[in-house]
MARGUGU-65151 format. One record per residue (C-alpha): residue number from 1; residue in three letters; x, y, z. Coordinates in steps of 0.2 Angstrom, whole numbers. Example, Ala and Ser with C-alpha at 12.3 -4.5 7.8 and 13.67 -1.06 7.14 Angstrom:
<sites>
site seq:1, type:ALA, xx:62, yy:-22, zz:39
site seq:2, type:SER, xx:68, yy:-5, zz:36
</sites>
This chain:
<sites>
site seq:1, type:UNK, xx:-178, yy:98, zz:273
site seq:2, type:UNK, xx:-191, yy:111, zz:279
site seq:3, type:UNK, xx:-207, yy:114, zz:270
site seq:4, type:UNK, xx:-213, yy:126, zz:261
site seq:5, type:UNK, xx:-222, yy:141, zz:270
site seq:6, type:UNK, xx:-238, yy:149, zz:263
site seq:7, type:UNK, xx:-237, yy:170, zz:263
site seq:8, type:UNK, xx:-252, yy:179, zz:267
site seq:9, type:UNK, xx:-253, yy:195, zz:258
site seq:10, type:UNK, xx:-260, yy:209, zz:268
site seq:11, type:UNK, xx:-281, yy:213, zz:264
site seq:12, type:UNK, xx:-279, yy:229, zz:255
site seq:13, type:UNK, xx:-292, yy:241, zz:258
site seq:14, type:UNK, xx:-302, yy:246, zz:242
site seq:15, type:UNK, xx:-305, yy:265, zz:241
site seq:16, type:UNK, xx:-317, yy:266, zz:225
site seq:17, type:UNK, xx:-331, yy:253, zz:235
site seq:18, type:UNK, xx:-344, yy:264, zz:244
site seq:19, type:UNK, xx:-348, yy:251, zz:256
site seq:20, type:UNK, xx:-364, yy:259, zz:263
site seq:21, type:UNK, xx:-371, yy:259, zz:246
site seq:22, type:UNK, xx:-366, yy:242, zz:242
site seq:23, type:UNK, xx:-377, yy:237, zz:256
site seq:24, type:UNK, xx:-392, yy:248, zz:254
site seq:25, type:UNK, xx:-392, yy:240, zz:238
site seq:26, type:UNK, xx:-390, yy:221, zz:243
site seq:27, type:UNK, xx:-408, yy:227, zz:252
site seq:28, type:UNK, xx:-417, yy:233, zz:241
site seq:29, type:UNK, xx:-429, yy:218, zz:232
site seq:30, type:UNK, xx:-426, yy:214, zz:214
site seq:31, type:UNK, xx:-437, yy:221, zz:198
site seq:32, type:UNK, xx:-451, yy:208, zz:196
site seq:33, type:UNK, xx:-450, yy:202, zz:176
site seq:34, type:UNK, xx:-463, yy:190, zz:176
site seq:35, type:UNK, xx:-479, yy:200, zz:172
site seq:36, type:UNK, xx:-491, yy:189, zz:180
site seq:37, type:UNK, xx:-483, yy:190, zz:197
site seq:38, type:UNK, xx:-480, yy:208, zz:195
site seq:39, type:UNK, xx:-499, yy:209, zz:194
site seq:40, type:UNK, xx:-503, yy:200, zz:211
site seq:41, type:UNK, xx:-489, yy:205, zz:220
site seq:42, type:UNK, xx:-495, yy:215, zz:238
site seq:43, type:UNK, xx:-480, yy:225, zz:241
site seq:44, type:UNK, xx:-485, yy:228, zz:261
site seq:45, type:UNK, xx:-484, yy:208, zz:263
site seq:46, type:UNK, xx:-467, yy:195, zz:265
site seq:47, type:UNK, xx:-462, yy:188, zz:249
site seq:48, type:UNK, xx:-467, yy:171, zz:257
site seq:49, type:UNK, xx:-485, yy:177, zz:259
site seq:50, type:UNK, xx:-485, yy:183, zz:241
site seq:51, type:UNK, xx:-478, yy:166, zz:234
site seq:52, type:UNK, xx:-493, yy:158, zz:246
site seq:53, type:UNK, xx:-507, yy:168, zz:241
site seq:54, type:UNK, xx:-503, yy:166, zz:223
site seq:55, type:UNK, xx:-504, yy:146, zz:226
site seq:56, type:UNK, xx:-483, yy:144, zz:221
site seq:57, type:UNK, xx:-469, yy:141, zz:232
site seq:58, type:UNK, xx:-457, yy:151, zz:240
site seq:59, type:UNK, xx:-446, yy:137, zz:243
site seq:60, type:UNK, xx:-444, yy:119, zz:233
site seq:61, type:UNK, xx:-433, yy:112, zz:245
site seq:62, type:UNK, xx:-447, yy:113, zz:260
site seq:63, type:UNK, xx:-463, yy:109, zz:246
site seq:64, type:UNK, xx:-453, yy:95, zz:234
site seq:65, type:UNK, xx:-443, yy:87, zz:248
site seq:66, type:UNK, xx:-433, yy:72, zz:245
site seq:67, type:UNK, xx:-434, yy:60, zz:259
site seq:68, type:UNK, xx:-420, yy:52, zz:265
site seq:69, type:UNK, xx:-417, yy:33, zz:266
site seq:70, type:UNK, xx:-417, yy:32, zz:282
site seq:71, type:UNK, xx:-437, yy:42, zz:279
site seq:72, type:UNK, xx:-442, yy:29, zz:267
site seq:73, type:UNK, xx:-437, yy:13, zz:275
site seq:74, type:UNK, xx:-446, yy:20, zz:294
site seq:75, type:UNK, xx:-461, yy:26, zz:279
site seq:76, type:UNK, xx:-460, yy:7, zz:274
site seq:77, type:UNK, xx:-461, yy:-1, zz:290
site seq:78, type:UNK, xx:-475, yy:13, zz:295
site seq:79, type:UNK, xx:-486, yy:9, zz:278
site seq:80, type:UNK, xx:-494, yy:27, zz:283
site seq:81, type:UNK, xx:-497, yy:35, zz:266
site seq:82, type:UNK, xx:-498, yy:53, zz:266
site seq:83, type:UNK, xx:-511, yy:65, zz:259
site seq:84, type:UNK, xx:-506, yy:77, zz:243
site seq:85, type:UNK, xx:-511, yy:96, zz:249
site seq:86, type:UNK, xx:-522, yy:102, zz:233
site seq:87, type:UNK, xx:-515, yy:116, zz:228
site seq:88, type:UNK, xx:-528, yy:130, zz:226
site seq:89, type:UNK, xx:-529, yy:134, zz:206
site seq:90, type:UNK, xx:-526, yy:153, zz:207
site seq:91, type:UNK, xx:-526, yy:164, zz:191
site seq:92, type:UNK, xx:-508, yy:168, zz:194
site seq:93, type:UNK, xx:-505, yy:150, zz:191
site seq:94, type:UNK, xx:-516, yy:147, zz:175
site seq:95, type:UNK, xx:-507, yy:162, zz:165
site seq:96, type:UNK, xx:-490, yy:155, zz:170
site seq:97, type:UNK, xx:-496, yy:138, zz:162
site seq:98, type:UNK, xx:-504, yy:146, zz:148
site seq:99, type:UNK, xx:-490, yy:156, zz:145
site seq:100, type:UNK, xx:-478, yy:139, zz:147
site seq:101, type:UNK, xx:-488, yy:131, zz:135
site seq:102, type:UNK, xx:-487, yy:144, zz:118
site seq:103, type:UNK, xx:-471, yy:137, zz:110
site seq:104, type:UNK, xx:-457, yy:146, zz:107
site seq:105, type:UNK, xx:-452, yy:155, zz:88
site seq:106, type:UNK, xx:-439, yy:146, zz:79
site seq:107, type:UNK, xx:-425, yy:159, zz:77
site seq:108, type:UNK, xx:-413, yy:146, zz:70
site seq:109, type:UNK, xx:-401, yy:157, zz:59
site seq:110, type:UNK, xx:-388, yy:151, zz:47
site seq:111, type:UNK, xx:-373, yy:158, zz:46
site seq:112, type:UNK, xx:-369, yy:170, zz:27
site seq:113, type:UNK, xx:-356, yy:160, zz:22
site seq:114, type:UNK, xx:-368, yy:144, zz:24
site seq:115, type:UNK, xx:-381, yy:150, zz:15
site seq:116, type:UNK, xx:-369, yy:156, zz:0
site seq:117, type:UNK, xx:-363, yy:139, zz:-1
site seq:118, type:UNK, xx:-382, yy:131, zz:-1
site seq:119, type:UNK, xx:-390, yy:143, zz:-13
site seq:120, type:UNK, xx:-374, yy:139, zz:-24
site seq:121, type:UNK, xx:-374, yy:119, zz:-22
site seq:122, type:UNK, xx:-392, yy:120, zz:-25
site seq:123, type:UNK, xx:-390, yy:133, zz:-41
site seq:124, type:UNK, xx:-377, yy:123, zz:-49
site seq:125, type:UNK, xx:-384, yy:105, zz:-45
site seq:126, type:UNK, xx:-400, yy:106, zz:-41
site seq:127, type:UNK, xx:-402, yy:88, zz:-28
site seq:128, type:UNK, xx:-389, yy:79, zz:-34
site seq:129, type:UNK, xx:-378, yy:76, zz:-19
site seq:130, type:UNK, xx:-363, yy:67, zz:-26
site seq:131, type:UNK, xx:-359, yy:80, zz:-36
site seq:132, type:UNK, xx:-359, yy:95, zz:-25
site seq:133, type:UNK, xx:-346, yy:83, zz:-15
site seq:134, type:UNK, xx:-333, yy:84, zz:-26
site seq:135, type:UNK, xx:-337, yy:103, zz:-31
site seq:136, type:UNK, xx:-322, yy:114, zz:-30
site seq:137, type:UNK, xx:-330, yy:127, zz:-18
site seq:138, type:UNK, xx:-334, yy:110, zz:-6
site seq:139, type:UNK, xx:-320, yy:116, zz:3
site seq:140, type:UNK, xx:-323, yy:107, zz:20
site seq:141, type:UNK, xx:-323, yy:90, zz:9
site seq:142, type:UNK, xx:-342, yy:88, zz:16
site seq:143, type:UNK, xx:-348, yy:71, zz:11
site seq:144, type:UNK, xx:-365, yy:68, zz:2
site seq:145, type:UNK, xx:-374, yy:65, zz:16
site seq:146, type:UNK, xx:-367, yy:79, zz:26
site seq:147, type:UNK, xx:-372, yy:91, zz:11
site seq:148, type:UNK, xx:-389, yy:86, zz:11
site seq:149, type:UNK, xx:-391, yy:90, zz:31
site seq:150, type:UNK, xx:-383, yy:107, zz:27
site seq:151, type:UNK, xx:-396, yy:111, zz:14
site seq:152, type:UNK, xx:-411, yy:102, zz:21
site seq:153, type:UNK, xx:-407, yy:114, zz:37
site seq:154, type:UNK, xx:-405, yy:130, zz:25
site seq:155, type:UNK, xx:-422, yy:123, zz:18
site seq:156, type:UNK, xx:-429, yy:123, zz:36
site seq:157, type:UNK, xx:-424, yy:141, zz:41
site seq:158, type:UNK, xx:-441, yy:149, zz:35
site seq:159, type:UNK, xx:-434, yy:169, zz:34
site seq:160, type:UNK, xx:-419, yy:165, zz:23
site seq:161, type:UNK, xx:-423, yy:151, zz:12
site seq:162, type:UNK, xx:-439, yy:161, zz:9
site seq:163, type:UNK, xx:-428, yy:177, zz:3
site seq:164, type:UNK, xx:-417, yy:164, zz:-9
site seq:165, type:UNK, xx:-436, yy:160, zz:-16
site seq:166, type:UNK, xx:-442, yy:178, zz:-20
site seq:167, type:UNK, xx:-425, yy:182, zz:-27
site seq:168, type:UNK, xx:-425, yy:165, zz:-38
site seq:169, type:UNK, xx:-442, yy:170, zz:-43
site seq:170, type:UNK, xx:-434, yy:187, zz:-48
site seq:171, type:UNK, xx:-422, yy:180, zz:-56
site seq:172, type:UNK, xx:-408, yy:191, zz:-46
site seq:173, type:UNK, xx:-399, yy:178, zz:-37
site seq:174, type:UNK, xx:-382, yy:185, zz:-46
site seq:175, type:UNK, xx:-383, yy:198, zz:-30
site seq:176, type:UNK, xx:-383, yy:184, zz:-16
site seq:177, type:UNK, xx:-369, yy:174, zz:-25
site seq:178, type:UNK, xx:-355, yy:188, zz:-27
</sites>
């Protein structure tokens, strides 16, 4: 039995590409997002020289190398110890920490039919648990335990179980339950 032979199709040419375009674009740098950099950034120097006069790297694979093993057992044998460049504490590189360091906003959002089902259990049952298991409008058959994580969650999600608040305090929680 003979084997199988692969086709190869034929390259066909694509008439809608403008090729020349293409490339001019694959030229041109990309926008610079971070505001920081965009500030330093010397557009008449290398992208290499930018990164080095703003104290970061152009490339971690040369600055954060992983030696070998073959590198650490000759370094071993050597006992030579290197000495750590200090990297020059620009203000490039302070904003970027600062800016690392704010937390981000929580913008955990429950789902509506979530939140319908919280504000009803809680409604109807207040913080009893067992009961709102064997509700009829359970109907994922969540355990007790389950339930409370759903509701301690919707409690934790500051802008919505803030509204159910102000609208239990109005007492016009009928339009969040229709």
């Amino acid at each position: 039995m003979g084997k199988p032979r692969k086709t190869h199709r034929q390259p066909r040419f694509q008439y809608d590409r403008n090729r020349s375009k293409e490339w001019k674009n694959s030229k041109k740098l990309p926008a610079i997002e971070c505001k920081q950099i965009k500030k330093a950034w010397i557009a008449n120097k290398s992208v290499e020289q930018n990164m080095r006069l703003m104290g970061l790297s152009s490339d971690p694979n040369i600055t954060l190398k992983v030696p070998s093993t073959k590198e650490l057992l000759n370094n071993e044998n050597k006992k030579t110890q290197k000495k750590e460049k200090k990297i020059k504490q620009t203000t490039v590189i302070k904003e970027l920490e600062e800016e690392a360091s704010i937390p981000p906003a929580k913008t955990l959002q429950l789902s509506e039919p979530l939140v319908r089902y919280c504000v009803c259990m809680l409604e109807t049952y207040g913080e009893d648990y067992k009961a709102m298991a064997k509700d009829r409008k359970n109907y994922y058959q969540d355990t007790p335990k389950q339930i409370k994580r759903k509701i301690s969650s919707f409690k934790n999600t500051p802008g919505q179980y803030a509204a159910y608040l102000k609208l239990k305090s109005e007492n016009k929680l009928a339009e969040l339950l229709i």
